[in-house]
ROTORPA-355810 format. One line per 10 residues: their letters; for each residue x, y, z of N, C-alpha, C, O, CB. Coordinates in Angstrom, 2 decimals. Glycine has a CB too. Layout:
N
a = X/Y/Z/X/Y/Z/X/Y/Z/X/Y/Z/X/Y/Z; ...
This chain:
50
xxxxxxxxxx = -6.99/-127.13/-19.79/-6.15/-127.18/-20.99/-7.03/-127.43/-22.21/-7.73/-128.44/-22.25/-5.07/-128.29/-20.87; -7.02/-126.43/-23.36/-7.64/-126.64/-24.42/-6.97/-126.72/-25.73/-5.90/-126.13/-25.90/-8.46/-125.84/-24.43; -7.39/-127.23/-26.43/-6.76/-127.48/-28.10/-6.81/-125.78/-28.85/-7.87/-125.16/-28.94/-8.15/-128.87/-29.27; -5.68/-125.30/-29.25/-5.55/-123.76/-29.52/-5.52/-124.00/-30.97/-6.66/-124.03/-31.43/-4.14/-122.86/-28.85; -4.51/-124.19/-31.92/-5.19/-124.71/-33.38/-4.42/-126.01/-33.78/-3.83/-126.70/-32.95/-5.02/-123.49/-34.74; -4.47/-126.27/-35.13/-3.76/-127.51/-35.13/-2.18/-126.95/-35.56/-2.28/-126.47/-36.69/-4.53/-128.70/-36.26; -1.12/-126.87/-35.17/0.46/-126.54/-35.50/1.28/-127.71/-36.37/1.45/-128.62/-35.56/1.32/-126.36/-33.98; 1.44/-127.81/-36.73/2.66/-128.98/-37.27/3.79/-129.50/-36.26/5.00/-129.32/-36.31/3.59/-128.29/-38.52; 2.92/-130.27/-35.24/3.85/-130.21/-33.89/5.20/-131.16/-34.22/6.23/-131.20/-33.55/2.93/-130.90/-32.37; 4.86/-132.01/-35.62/6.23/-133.04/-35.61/7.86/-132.20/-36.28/9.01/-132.56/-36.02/5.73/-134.61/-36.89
xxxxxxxxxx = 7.42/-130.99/-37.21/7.98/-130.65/-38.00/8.40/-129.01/-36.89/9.47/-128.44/-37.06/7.09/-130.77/-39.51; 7.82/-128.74/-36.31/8.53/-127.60/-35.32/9.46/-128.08/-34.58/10.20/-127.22/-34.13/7.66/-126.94/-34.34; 9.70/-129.16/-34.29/11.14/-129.15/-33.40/12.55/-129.50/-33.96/13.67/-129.45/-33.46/11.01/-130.15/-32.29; 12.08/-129.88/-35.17/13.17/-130.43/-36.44/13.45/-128.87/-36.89/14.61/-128.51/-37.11/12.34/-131.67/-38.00; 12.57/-128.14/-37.00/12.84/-126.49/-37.66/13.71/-126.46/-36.39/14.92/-126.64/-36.53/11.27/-125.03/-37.89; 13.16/-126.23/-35.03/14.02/-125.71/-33.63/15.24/-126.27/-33.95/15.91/-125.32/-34.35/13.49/-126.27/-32.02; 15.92/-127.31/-34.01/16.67/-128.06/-34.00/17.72/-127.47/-35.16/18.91/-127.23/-34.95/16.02/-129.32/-34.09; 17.12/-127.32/-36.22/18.11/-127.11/-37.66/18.56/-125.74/-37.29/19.67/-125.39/-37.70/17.22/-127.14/-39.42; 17.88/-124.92/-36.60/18.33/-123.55/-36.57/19.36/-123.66/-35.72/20.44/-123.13/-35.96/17.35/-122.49/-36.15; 19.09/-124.48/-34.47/19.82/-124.26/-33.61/21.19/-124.71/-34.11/22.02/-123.82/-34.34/19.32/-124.80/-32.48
xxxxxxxxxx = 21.51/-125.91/-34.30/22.59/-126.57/-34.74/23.43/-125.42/-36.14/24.64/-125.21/-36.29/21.93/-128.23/-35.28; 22.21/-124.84/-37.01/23.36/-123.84/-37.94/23.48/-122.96/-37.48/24.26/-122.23/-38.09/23.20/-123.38/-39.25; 22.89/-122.35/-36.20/23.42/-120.83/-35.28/24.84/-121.24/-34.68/25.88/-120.62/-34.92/22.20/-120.31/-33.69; 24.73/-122.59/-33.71/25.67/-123.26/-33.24/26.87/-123.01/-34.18/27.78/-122.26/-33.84/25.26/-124.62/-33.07; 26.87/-123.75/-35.53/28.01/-123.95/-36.18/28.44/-122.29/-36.76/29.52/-121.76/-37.02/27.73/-125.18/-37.38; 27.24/-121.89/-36.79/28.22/-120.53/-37.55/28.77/-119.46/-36.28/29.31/-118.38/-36.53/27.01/-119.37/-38.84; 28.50/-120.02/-34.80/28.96/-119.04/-33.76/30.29/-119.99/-33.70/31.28/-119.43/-33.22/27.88/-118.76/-32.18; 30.47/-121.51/-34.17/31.82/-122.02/-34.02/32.63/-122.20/-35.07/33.75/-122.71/-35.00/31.81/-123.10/-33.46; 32.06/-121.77/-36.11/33.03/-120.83/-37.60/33.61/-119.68/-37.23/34.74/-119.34/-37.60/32.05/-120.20/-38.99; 32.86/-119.02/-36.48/33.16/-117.58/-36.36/34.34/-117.22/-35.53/35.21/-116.48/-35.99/32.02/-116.90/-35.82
xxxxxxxxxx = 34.43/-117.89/-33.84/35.13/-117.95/-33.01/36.61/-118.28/-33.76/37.56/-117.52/-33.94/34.54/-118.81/-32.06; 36.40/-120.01/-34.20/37.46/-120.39/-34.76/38.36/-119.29/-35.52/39.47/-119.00/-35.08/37.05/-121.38/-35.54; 37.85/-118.71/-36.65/38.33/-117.82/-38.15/38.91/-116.41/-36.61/40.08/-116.00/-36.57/36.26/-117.15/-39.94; 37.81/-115.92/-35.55/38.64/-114.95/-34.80/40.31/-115.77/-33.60/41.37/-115.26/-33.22/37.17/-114.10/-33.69; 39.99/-116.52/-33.51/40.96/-117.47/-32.92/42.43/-117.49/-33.67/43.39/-116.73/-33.51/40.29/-118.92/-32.99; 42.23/-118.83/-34.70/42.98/-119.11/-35.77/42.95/-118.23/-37.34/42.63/-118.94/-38.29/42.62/-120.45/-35.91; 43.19/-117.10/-37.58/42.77/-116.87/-38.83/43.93/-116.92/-39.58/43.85/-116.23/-40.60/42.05/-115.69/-38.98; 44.59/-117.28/-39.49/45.78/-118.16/-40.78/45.66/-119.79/-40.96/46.32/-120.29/-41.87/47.65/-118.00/-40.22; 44.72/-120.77/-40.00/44.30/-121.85/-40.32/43.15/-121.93/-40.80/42.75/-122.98/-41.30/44.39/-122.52/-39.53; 42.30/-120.71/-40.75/40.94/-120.85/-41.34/41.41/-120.10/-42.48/40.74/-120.50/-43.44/39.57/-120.26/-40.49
xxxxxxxxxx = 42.24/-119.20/-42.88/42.41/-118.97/-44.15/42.87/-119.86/-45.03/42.44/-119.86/-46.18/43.05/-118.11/-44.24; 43.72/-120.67/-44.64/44.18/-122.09/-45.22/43.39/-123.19/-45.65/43.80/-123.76/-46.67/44.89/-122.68/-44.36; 42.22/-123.68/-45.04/41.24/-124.20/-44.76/40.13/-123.70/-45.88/39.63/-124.40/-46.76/41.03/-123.95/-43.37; 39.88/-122.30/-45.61/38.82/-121.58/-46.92/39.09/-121.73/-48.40/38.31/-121.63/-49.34/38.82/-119.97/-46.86; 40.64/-122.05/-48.38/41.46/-121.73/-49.68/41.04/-123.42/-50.33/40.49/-123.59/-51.42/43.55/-121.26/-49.35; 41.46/-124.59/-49.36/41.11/-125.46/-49.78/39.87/-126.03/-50.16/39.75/-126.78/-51.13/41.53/-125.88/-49.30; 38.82/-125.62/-49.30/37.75/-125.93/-49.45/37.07/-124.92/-50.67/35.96/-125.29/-51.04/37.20/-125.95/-48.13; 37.55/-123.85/-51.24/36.90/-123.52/-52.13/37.49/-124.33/-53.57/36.62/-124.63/-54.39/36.90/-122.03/-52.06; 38.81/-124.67/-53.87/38.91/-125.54/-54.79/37.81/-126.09/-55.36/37.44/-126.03/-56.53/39.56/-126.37/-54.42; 37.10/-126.87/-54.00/36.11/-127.90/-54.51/35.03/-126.99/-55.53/34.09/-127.55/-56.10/35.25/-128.71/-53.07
């Protein structure tokens, strides 16, 4: 086993991690809005107010 270069080994799994969790949420936005789409239209309406 040898040293290959130096990587940013603390900050690659926090990147792994962030992707994963916003792939996650936008495959469980997505489902939901094909599921429910008169509660996610309801939902969009309010949240764009803000």
């Amino acid at each position: 086993f040898h040293e290959v270069s130096v990587y940013p080994k603390k900050e690659l799994p926090f990147f792994i991690l962030f992707t994963a969790g916003l792939c996650s949420f936008t495959a469980m936005l997505a489902l939901l809005t094909h599921q429910f789409p008169e509660l996610m239209g309801v939902f969009a309406k309010a949240v764009s107010i803000y």
